[in-house]
N, C-alpha and C positions, 0 to 999 in steps of 0.2 A: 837921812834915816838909814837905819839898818837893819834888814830883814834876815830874820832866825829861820832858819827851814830845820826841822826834825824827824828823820826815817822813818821806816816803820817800827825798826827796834827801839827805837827813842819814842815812838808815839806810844806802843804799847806799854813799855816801863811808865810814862807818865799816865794813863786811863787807868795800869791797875792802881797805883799808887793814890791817885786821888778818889778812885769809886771804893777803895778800900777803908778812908782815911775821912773824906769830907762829905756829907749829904748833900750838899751842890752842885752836880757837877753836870755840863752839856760835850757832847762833842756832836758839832756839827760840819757836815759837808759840803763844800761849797767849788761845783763844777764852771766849766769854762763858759755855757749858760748864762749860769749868775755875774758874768762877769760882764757877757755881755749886757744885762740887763742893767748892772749897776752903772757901768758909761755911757749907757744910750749908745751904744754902737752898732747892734746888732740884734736881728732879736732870737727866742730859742725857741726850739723846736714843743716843746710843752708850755710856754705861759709869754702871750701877750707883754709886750713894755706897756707899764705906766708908771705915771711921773709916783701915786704912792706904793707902788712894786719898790721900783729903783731904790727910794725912802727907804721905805721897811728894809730891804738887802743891804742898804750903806748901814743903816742902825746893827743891823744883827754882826756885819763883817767888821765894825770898829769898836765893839766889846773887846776889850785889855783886861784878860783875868786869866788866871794859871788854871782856874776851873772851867773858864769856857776854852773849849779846845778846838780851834777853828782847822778841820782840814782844809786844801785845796790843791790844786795840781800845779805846785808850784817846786822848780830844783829837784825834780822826783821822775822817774820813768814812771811812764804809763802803763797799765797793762791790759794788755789783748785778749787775755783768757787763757794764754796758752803760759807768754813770757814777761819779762819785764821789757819795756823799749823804750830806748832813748825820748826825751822831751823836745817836743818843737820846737826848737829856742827863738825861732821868730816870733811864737804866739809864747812862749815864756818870758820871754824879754819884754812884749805886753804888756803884762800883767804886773810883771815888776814895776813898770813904769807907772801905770796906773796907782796903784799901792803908794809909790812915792809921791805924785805930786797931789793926791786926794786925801791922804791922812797925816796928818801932822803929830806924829810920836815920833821917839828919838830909835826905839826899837819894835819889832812888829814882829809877833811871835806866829810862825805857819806848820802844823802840824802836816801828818802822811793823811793823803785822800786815798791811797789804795790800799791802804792796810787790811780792813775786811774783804773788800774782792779777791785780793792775791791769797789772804789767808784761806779763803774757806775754799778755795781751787789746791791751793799747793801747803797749807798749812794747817791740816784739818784738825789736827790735836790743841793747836792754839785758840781756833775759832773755837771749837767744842767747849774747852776749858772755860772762855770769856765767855759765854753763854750758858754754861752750867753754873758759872759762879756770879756773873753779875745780871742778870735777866729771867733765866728761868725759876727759880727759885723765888723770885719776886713778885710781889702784887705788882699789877702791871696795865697798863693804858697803850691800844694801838691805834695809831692814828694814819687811815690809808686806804687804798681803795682792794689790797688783796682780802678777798673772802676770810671772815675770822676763822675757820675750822682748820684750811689750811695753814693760816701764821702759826697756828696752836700746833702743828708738826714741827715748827722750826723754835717755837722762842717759849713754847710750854703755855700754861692754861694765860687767857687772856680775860681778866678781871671787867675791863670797861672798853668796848669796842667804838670808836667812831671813824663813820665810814666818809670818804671823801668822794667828789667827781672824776674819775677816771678824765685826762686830758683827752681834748677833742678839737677838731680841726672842724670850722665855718666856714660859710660864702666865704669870697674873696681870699684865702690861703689867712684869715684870720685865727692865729693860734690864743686858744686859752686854756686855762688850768684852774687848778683847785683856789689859789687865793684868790681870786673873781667871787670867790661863794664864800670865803672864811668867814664872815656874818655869821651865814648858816649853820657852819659845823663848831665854830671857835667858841661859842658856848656850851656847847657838848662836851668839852673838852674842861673847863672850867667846873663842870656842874660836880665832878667826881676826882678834882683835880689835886684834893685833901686826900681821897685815901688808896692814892698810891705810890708807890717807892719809885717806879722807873715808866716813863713816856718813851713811847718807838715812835717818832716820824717818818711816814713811807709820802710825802708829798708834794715832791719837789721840792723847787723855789718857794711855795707853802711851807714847806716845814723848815726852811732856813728862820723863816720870818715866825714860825711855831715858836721856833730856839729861843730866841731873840725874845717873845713875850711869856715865854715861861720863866728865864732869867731872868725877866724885871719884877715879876712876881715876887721874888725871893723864899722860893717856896723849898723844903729840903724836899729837892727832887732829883735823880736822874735822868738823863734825856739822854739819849743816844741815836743818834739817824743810823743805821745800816745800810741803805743805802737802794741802789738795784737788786740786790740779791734776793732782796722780798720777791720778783718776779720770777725768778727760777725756779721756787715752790710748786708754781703753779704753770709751767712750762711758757711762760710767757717769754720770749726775746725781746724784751725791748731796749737792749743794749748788745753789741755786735761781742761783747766779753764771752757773754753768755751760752750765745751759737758756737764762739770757737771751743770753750769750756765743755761741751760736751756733757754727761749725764754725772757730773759732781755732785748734786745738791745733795742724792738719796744717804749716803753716810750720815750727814748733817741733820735728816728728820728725824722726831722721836718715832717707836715705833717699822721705821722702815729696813 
């Protein structure tokens, strides 16, 4: 097998090219988390292993289409909030391996995972512009646990709001998350899933598996995950980018 990796300047050339051009298109992001989830190797700090977690993550991650646009932290530095840094290659080399002996295609297409963090810290015209032009403008579905007034600073008027369980930590260091409850919410999501142009997933590992059954819908829809940056909104750290990044967001709100 042979795995494609493409930068940020190749990811971005290819998001605008297809949200300009096709009414289908997902990009989702897929952290070192979901990786552990998907081998049973480990498990992540926001959501429990199970055996249909794992399921649902192998379905959404072996999608083969030019429209689904899988990031992942794969042949790419990482970034800190400050810089870009060199990749793990122990925990790189990983994931490679996993990739090859779990999927059976001749080539396997991995877009940029930091492309919106790094941009909207050090590339704020670019962020702004993909947000002016493929998001805010748009009738629009958020799906996550940041407060709807505050999203609406960052991604402009939100049409249909569903709200998800913020992750939470049980007896025994038992980690779970929102797809524990996607019953609950995933028909919410459904009920008004006709009249709108773009879905924001803020859900984790939930929203991989969002990805994943929006595209089987075949519904002309947009989906885009953004990622952590929903919690900077609202001063929330819950990624160590964010603390070293400093007071960035406020450029980025409408209004501010």
């Amino acid at each position: 097998m042979k795995i494609k990796t493409n930068n940020m300047q190749q990811t971005l050339e290819h998001l605008y090219n297809i949200l300009e051009n096709e009414s289908k298109v997902v990009y989702v992001r897929f952290g070192d988390g979901d990786f552990n989830i998907m081998s049973n190797t480990s498990r992540c700090i926001e959501h429990a292993h199970s055996p249909e977690l794992e399921r649902e993550l192998l379905e959404s991650f072996e999608i083969d289409h030019p429209q689904y646009v899988k990031g992942a932290m794969l042949n790419e530095p990482t970034f800190n909030g400050i810089d870009l840094q060199p990749r793990n290659q122990q925990e790189n080399n990983t994931i490679i391996n996993f990739i090859q002996n779990k999927f059976k295609v001749d080539l396997f297409t991995i877009y940029s995972h930091v492309l919106f963090t790094y941009a909207c810290v050090h590339q704020q015209d670019i962020f702004l512009d993909f947000l002016n032009t493929f998001i805010r403008p748009k009738k629009k579905m958020f799906v996550g646990s940041v407060d709807k007034e505050s999203m609406e600073k960052l991604v402009g008027k939100i049409d249909y709001y569903v709200k998800i369980p913020v992750a939470d930590v049980h007896e025994q260091s038992k980690f779970e998350g929102a797809y524990y409850s996607i019953d609950e919410w995933y028909p919410k999501v459904l009920e008004h899933i006709d009249d709108v142009d773009v879905v924001l997933p803020t859900a984790g590992m939930a929203g991989r598996v969002l990805c994943k059954r929006l595209w089987n819908l075949d519904k002309p829809i947009h989906v885009i995950e953004l990622g952590s940056i929903v919690d900077a909104v609202i001063g929330k750290k819950s990624r160590s980018w964010i603390s070293r990044a400093g007071d960035f967001i406020k450029p980025l709100l409408i209004g501010e």
